[in-house]
PyMOL Python script that loads the backbone (N, CA, C, O; Angstrom):
from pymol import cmd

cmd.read_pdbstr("""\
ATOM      1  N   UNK A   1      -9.696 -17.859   0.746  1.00  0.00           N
ATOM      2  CA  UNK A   1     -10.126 -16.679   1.471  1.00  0.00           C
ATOM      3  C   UNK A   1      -9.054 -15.595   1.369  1.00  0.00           C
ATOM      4  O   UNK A   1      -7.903 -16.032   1.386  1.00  0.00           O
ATOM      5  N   UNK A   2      -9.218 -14.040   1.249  1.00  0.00           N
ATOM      6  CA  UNK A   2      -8.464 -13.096   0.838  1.00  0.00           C
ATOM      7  C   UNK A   2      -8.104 -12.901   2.409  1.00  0.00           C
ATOM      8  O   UNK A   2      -8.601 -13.387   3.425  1.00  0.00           O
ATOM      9  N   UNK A   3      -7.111 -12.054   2.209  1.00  0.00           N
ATOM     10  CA  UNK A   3      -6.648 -11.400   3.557  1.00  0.00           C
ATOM     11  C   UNK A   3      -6.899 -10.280   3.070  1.00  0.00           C
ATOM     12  O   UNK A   3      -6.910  -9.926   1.891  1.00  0.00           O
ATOM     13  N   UNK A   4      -7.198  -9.452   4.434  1.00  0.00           N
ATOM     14  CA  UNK A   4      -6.994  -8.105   4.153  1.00  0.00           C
ATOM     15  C   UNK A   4      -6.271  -6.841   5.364  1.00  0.00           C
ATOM     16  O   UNK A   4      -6.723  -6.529   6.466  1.00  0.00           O
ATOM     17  N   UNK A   5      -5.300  -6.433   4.815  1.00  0.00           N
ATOM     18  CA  UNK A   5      -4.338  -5.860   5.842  1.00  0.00           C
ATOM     19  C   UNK A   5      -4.114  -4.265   5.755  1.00  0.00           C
ATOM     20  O   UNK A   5      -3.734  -3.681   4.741  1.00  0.00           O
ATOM     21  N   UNK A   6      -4.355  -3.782   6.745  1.00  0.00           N
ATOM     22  CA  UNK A   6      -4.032  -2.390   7.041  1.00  0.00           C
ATOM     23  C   UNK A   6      -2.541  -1.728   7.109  1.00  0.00           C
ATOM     24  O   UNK A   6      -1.939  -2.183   8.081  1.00  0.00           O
ATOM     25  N   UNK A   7      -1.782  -0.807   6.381  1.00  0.00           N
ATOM     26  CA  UNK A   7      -0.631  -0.729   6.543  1.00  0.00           C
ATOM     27  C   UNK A   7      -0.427   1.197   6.707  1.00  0.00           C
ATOM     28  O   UNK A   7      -0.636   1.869   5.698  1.00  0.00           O
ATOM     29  N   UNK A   8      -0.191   1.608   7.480  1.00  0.00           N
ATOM     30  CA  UNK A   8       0.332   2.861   8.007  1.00  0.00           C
ATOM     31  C   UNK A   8       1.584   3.498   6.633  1.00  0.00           C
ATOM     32  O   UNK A   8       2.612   2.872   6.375  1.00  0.00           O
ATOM     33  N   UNK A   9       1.216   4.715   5.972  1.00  0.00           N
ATOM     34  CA  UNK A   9       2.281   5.052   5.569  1.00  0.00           C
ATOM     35  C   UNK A   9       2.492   6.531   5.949  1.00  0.00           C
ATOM     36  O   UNK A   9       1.643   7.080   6.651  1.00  0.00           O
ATOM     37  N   UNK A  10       3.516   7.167   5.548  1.00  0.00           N
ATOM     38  CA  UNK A  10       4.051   8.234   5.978  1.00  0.00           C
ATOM     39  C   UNK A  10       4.240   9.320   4.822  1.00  0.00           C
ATOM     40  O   UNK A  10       4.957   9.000   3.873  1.00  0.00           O
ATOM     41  N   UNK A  11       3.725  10.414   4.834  1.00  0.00           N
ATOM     42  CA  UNK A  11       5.004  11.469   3.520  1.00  0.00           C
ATOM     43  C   UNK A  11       3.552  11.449   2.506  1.00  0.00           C
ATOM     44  O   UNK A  11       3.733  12.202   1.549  1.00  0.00           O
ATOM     45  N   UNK A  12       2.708  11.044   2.485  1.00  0.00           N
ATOM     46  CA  UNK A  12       1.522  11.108   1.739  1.00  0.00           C
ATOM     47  C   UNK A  12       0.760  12.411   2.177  1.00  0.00           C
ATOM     48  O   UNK A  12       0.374  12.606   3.330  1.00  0.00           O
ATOM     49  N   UNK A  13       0.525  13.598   0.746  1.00  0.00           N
ATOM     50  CA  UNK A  13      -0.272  14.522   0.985  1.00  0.00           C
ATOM     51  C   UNK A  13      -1.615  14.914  -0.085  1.00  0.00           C
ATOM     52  O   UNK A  13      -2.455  15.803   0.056  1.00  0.00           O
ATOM     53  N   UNK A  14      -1.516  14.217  -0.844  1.00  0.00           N
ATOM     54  CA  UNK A  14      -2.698  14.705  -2.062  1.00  0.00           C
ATOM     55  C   UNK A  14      -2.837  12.975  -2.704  1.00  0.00           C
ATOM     56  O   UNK A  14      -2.141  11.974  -2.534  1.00  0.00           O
ATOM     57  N   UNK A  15      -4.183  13.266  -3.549  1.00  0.00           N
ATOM     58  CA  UNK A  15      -4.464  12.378  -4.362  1.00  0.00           C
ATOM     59  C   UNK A  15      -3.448  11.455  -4.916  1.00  0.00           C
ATOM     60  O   UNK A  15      -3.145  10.285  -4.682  1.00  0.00           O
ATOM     61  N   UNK A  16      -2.978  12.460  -5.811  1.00  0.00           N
ATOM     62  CA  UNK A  16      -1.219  11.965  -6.431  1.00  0.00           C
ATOM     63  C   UNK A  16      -0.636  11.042  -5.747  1.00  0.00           C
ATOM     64  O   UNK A  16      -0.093  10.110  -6.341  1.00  0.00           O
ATOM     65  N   UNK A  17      -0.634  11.095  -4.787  1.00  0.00           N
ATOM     66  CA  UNK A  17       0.542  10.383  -3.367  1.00  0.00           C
ATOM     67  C   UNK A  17      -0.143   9.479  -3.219  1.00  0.00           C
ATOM     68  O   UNK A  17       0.506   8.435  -3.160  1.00  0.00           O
ATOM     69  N   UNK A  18      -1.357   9.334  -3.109  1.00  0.00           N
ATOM     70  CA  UNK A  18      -2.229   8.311  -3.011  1.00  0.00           C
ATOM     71  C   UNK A  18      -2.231   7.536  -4.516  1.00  0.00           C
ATOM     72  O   UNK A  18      -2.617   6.389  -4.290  1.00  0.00           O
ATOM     73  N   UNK A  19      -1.983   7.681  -5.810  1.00  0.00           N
ATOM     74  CA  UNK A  19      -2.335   6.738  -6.345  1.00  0.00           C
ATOM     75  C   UNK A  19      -0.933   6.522  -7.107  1.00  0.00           C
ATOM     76  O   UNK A  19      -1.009   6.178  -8.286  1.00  0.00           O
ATOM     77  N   UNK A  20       0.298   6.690  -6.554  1.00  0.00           N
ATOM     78  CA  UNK A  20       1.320   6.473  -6.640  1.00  0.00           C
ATOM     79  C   UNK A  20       1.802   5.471  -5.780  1.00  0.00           C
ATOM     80  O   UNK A  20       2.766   4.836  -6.208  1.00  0.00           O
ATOM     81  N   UNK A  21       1.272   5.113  -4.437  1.00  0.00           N
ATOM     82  CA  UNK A  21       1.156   4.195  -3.650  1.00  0.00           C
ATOM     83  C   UNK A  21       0.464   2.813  -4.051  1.00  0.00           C
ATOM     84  O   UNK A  21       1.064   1.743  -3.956  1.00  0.00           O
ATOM     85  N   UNK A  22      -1.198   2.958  -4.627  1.00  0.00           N
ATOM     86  CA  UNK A  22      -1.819   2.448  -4.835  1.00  0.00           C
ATOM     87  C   UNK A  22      -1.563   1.453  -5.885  1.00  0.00           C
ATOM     88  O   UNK A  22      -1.672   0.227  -5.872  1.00  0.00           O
ATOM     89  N   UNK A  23      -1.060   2.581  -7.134  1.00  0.00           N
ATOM     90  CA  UNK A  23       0.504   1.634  -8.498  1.00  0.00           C
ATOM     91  C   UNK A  23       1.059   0.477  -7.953  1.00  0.00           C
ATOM     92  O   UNK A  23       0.928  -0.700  -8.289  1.00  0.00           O
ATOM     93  N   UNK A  24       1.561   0.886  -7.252  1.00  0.00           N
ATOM     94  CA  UNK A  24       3.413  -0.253  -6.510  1.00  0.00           C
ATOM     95  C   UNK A  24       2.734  -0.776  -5.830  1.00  0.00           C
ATOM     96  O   UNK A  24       2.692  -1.917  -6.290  1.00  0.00           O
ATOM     97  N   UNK A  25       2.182  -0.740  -5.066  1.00  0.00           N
ATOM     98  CA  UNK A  25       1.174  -2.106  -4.374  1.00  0.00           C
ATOM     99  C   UNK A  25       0.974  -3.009  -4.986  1.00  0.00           C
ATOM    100  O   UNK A  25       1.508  -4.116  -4.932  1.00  0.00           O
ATOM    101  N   UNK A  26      -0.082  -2.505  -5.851  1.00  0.00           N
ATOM    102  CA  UNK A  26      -1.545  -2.826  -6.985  1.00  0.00           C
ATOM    103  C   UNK A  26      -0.432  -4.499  -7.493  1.00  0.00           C
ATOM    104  O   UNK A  26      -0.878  -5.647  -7.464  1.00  0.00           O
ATOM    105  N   UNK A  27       1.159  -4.059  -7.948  1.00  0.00           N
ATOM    106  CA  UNK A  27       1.701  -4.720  -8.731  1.00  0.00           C
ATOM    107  C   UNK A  27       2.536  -5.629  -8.125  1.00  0.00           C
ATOM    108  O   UNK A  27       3.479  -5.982  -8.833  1.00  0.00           O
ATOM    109  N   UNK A  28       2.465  -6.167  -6.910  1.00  0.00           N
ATOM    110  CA  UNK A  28       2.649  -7.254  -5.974  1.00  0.00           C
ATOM    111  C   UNK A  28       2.306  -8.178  -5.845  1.00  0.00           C
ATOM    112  O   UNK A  28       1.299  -8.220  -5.138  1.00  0.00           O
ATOM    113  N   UNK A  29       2.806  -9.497  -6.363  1.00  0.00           N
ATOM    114  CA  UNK A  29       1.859 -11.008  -6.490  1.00  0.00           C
ATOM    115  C   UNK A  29       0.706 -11.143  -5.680  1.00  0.00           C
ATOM    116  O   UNK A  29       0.775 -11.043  -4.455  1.00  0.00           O
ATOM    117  N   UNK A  30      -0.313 -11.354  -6.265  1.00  0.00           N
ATOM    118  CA  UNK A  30      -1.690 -11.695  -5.190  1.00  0.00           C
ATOM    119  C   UNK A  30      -1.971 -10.812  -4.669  1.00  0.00           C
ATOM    120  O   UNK A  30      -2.292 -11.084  -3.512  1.00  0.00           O
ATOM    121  N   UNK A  31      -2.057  -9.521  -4.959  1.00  0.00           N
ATOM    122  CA  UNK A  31      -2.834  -8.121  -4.422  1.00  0.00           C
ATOM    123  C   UNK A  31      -4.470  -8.082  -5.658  1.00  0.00           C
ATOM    124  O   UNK A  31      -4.539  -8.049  -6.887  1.00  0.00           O
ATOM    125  N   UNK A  32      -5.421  -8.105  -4.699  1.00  0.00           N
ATOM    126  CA  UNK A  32      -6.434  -8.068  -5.244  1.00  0.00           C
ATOM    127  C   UNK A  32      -6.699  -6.641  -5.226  1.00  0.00           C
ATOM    128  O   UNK A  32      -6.612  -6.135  -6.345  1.00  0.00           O
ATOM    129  N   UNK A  33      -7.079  -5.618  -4.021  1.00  0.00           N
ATOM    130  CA  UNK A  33      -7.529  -4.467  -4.173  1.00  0.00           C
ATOM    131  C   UNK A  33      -6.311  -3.674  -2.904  1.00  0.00           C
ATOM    132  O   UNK A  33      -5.606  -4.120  -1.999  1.00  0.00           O
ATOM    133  N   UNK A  34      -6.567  -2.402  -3.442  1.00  0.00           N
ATOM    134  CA  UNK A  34      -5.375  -1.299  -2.465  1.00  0.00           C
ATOM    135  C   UNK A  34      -6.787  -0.145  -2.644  1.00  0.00           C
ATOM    136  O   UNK A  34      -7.558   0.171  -3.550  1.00  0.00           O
ATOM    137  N   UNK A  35      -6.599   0.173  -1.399  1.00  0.00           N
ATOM    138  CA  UNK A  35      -7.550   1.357  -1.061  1.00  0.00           C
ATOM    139  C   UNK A  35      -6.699   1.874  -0.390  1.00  0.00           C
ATOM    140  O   UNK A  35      -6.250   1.186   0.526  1.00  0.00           O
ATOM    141  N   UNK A  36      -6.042   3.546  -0.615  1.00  0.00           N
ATOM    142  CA  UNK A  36      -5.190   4.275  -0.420  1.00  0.00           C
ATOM    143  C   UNK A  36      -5.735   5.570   0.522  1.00  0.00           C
ATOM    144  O   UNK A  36      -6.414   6.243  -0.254  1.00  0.00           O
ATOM    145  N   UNK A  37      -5.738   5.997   1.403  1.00  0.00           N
ATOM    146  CA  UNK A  37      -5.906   7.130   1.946  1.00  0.00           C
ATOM    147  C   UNK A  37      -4.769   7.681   2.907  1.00  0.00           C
ATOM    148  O   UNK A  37      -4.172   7.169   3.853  1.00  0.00           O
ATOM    149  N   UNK A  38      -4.658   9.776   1.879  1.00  0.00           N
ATOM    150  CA  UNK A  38      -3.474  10.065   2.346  1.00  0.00           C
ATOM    151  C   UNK A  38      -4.127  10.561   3.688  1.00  0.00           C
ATOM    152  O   UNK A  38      -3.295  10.707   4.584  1.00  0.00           O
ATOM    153  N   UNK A  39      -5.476  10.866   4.048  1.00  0.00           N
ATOM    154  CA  UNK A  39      -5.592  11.586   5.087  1.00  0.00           C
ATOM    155  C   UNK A  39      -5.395  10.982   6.294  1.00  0.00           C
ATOM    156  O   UNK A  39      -4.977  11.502   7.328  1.00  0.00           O
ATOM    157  N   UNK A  40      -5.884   9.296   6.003  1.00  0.00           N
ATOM    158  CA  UNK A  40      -6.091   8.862   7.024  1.00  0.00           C
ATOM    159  C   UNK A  40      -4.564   8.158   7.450  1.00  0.00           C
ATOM    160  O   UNK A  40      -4.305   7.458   8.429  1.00  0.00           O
ATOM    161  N   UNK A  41      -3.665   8.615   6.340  1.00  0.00           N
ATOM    162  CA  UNK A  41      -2.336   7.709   5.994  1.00  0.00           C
ATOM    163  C   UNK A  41      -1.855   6.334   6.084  1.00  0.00           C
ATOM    164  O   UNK A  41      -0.832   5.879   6.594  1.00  0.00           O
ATOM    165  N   UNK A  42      -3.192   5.567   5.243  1.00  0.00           N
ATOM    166  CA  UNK A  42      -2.869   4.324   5.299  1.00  0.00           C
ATOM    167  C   UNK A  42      -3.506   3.792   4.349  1.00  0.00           C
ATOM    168  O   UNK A  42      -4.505   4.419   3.997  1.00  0.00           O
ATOM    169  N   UNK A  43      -3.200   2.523   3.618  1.00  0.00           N
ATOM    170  CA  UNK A  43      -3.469   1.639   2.637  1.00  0.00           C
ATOM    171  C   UNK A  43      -3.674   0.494   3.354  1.00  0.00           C
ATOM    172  O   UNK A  43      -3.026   0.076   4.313  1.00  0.00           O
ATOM    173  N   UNK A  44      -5.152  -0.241   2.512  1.00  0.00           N
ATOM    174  CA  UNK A  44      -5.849  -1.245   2.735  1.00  0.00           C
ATOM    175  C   UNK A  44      -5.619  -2.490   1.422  1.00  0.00           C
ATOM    176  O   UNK A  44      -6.125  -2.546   0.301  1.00  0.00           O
ATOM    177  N   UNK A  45      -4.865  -3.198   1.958  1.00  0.00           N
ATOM    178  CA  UNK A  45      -4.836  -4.260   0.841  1.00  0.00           C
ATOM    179  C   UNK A  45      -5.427  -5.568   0.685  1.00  0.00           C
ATOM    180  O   UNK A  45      -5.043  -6.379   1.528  1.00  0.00           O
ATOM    181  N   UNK A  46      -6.019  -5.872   0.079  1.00  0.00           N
ATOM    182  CA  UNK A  46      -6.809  -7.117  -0.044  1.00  0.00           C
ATOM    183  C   UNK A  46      -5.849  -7.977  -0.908  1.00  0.00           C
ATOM    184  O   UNK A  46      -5.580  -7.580  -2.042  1.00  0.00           O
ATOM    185  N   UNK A  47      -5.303  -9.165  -0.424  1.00  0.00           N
ATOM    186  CA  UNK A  47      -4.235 -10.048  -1.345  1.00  0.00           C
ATOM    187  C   UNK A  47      -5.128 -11.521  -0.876  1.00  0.00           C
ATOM    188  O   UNK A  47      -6.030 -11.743  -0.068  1.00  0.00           O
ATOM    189  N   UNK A  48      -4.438 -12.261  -1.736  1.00  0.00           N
ATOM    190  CA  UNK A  48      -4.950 -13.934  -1.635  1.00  0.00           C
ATOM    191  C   UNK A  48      -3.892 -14.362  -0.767  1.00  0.00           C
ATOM    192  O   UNK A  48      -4.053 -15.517  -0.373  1.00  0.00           O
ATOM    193  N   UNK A  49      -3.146 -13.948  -0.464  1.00  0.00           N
ATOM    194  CA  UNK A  49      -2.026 -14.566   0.922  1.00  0.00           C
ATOM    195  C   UNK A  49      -1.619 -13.283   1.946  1.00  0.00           C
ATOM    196  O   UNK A  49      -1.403 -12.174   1.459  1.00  0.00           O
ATOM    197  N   UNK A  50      -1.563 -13.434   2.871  1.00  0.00           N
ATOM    198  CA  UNK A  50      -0.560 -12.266   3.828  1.00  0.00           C
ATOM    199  C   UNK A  50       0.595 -11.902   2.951  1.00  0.00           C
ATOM    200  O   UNK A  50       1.417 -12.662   2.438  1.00  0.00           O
ATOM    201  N   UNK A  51       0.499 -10.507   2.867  1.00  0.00           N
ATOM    202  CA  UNK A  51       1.793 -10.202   2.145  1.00  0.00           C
ATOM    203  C   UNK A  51       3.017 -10.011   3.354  1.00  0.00           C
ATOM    204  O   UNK A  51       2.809 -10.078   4.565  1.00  0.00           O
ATOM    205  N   UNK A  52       4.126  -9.798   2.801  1.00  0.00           N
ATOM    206  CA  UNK A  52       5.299  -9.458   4.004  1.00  0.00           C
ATOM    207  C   UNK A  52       5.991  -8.440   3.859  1.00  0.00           C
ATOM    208  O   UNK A  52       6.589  -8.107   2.836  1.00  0.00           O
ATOM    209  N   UNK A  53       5.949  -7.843   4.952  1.00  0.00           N
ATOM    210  CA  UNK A  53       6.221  -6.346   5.238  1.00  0.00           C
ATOM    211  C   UNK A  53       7.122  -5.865   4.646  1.00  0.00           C
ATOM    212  O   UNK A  53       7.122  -4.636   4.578  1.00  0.00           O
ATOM    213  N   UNK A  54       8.098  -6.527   4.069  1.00  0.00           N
ATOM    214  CA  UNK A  54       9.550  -5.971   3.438  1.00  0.00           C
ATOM    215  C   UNK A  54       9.173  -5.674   1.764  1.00  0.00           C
ATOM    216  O   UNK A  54       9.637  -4.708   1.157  1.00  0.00           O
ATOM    217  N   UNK A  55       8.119  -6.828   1.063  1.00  0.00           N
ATOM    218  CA  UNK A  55       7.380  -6.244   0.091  1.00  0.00           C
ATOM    219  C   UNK A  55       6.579  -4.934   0.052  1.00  0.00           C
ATOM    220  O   UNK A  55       6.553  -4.026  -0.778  1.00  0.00           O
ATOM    221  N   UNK A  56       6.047  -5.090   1.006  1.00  0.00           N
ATOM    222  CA  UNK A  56       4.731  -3.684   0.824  1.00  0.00           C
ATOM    223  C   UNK A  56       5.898  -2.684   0.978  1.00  0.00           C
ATOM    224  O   UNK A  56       5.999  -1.897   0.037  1.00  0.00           O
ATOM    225  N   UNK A  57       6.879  -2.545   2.064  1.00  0.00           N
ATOM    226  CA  UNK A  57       7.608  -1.554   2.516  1.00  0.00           C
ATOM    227  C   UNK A  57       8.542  -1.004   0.948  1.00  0.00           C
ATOM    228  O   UNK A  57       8.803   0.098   0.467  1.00  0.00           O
ATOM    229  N   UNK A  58       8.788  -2.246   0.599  1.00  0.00           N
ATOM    230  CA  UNK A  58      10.013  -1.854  -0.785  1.00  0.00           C
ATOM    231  C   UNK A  58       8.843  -1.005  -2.086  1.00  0.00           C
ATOM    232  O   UNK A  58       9.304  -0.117  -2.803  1.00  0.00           O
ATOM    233  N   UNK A  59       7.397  -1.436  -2.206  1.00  0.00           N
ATOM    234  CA  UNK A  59       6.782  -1.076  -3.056  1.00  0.00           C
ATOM    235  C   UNK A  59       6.395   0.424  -2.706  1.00  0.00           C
ATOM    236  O   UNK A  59       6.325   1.341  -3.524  1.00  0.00           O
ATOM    237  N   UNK A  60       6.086   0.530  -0.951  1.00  0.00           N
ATOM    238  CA  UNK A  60       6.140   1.833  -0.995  1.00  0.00           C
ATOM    239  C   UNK A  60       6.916   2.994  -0.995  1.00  0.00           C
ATOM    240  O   UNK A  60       6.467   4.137  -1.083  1.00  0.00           O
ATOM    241  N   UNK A  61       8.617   2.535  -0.851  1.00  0.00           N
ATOM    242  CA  UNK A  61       9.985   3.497  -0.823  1.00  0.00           C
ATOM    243  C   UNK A  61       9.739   3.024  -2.575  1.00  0.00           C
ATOM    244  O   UNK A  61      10.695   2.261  -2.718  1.00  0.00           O
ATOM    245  N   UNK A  62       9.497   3.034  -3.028  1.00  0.00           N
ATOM    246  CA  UNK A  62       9.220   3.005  -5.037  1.00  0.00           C
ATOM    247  C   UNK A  62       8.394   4.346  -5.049  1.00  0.00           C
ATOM    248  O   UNK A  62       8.555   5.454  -5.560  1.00  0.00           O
ATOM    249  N   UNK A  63       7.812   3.983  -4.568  1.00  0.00           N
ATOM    250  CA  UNK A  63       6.434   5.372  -4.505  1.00  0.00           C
ATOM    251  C   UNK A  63       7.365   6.633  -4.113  1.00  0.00           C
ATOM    252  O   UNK A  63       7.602   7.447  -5.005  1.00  0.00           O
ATOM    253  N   UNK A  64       7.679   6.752  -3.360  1.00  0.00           N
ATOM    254  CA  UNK A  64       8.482   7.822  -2.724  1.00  0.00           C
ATOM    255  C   UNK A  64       8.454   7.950  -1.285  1.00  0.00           C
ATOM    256  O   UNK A  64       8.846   9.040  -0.866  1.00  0.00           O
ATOM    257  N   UNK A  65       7.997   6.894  -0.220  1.00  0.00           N
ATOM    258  CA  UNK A  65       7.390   7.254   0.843  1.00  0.00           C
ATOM    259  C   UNK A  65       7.967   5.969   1.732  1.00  0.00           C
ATOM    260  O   UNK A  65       9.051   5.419   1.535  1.00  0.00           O
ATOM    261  N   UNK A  66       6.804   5.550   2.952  1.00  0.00           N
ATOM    262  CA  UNK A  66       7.711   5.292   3.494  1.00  0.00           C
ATOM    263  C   UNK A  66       6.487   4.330   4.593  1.00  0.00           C
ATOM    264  O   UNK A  66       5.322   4.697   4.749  1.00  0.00           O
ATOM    265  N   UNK A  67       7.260   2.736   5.427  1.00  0.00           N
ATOM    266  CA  UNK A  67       5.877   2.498   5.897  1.00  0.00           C
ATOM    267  C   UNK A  67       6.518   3.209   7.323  1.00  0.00           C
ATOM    268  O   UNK A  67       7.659   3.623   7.528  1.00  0.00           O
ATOM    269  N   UNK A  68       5.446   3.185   8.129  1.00  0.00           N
ATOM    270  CA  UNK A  68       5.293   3.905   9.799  1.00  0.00           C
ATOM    271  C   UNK A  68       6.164   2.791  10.449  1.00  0.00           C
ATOM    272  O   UNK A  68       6.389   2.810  11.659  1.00  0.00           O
TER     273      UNK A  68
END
""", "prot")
cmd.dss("prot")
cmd.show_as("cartoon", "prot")
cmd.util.cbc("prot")
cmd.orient("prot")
């Protein structure tokens, strides 16, 4: 069964930002899907295990940004 986890980010303003996020996720062991929204400022990840916060967080300071 997938998990799927909601994660708050910050510093996201356009598309771009959004699929610069969506990249560095995307490429995290066992990430099935990343659904990125800058408006709502948060990414939806679907992985085959709980990921841990210090991953998602390091993939998103890659991006340029930052978690909440």
């Amino acid at each position: 069964m997938s998990d799927i986890s909601t994660w708050t980010i910050t510093g996201m303003t356009c598309g771009h930002c959004e699929a610069s996020v969506r990249e560095e996720i995307s490429e995290l062991p066992g990430v099935e899907s990343v659904e990125v929204s800058h408006t709502a400022g948060t990414a939806v990840v679907t992985s085959a295990a709980p990921l841990e916060r210090a991953a998602v967080a390091a993939a998103v300071e890659e991006a340029g940004y930052a978690l909440a």
